[in-house]
N, C-alpha and C positions, 0 to 999 in steps of 0.2 A: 572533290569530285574527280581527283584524278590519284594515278599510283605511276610507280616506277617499276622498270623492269630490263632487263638487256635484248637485246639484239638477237646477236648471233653469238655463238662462240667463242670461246676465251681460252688460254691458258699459258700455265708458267712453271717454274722448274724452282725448286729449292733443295740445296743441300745441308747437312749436316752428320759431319763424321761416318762419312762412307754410304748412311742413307740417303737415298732420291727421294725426292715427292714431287712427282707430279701434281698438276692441280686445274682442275677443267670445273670452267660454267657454261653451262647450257639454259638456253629459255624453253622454260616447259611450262603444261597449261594443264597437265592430266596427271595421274597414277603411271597412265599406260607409255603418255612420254619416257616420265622418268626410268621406267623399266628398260625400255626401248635404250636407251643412252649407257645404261649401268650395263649392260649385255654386251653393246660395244667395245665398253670400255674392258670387260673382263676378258673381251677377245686378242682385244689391242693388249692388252699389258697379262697375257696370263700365267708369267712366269712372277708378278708381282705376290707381296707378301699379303696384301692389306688394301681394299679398294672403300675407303670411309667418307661418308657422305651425309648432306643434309642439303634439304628442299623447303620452303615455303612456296604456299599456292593461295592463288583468293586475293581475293583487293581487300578483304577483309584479313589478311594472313591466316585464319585458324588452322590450315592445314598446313603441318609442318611435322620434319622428323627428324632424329640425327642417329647416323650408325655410325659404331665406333671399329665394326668388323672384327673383330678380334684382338683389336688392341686394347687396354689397359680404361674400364670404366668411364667414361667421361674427357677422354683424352685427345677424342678426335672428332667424333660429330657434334659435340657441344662448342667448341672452338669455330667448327665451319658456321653451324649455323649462326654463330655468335658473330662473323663478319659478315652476315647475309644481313642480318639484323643491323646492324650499325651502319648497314651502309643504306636502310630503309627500301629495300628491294624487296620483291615478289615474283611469282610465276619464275621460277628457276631450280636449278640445279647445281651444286659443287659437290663436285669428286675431288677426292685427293687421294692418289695410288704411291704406296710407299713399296719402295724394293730397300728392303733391309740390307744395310752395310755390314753386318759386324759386331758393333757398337752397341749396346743398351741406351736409351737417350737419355732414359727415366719418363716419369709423367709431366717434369715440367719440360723438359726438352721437346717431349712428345706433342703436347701444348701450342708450347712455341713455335715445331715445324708446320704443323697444322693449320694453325692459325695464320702463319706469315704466307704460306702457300693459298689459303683460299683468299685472302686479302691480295697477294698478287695478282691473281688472277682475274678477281672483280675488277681490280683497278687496269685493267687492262681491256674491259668487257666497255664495249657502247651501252650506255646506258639513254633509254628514250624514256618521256610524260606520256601515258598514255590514260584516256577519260574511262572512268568505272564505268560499265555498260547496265543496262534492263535490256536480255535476251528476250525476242520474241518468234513466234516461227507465225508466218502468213499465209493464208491459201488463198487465192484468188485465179478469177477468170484473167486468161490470155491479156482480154483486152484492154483490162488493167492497168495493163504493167508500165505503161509512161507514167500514169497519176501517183502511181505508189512509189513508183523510184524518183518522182521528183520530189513528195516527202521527204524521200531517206533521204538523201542528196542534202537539200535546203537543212535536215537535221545531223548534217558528221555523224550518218548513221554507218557502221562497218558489217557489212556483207562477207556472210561468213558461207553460206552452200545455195547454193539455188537451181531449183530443179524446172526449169521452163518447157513445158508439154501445154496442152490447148488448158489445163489446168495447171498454175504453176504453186509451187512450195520452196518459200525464203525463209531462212534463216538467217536473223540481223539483230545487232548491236545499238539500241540505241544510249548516245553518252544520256548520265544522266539530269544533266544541266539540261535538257530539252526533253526529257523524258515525256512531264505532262502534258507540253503542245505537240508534239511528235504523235502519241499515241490519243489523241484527241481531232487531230486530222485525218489520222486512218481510220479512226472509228466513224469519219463522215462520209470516208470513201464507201459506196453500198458496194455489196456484193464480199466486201472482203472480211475473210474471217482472221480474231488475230488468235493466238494460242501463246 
């Protein structure tokens, strides 16, 4: 009933023979994060050769992707994601930005830089437990709003936007160890609708 995921921000430096790789995790929850992050990073580093990456999303993992940017088949988003994976993480992001040295590494070199750069950098990330949710969005009257929040409350429910007007509109997180008694209380609440 629960997954893992990091924090905040991460990163770490790896060389070999004159190439850099940098190597950044990010906690992302969307598409639109990881764009947002990858844009940065292209900004930050745009003299770099190669910005290669891989994401898993979903408490369930299936969204996931690995680029290898230019580099050699299989040589660099398959590596990243493959320490995203071993280290049984979700909702994130690693970059790994290589400024070409010189050097040709080959594909096992290329591998190796790869791989040892996003595994630095994981292991460098806060890693938190946090409980798989059931999304619900609520509408209710005003006068509501102590009954329902002390449902959420009493269920470790996580409150994600809330629009409080003489009619309000929540969107909330319930974990789902409480799922059935959580949404079996608001459905005793009258007047409130759940969505």
């Amino acid at each position: 009933m629960t997954y893992k995921t990091i924090t905040g921000k991460a990163s770490a430096e790896f060389k070999d023979r004159g190439s850099k790789f940098h190597g950044y995790a990010f906690p992302a929850r969307s598409a639109e994060e990881i764009r947002q992050h990858l844009q940065e990073l292209k900004k930050e580093h745009p003299k770099a050769g190669h910005h290669c990456y891989a994401y898993r999303l979903g408490t369930d993992g299936l969204q996931f992707r690995a680029n290898d940017d230019g580099e050699p088949s299989g040589s660099a988003g398959r590596p990243i994601l493959g320490q995203i994976d071993s280290s049984g993480l979700t909702d994130l992001l690693v970059v790994v930005v290589r400024y070409f040295g010189g050097t040709l590494l080959g594909v096992p070199g290329l591998i190796n830089a790869y791989k040892t750069t996003a595994a630095d950098s994981l292991a460098l990330a806060t890693v938190v437990e946090k409980n798989i949710e059931h999304k619900v969005v609520l509408e209710y009257d005003y006068s509501l709003m102590n009954e329902v929040m002390m449902v959420l409350k009493q269920n470790d429910a996580t409150i994600y936007r809330q629009d409080m007007q003489l009619f309000c509109i929540l969107e909330a997180g319930i974990p789902l160890s409480h799922k059935e008694s959580c949404l079996q209380k608001l459905a005793d609440i009258r007047g409130l609708e759940i969505r």
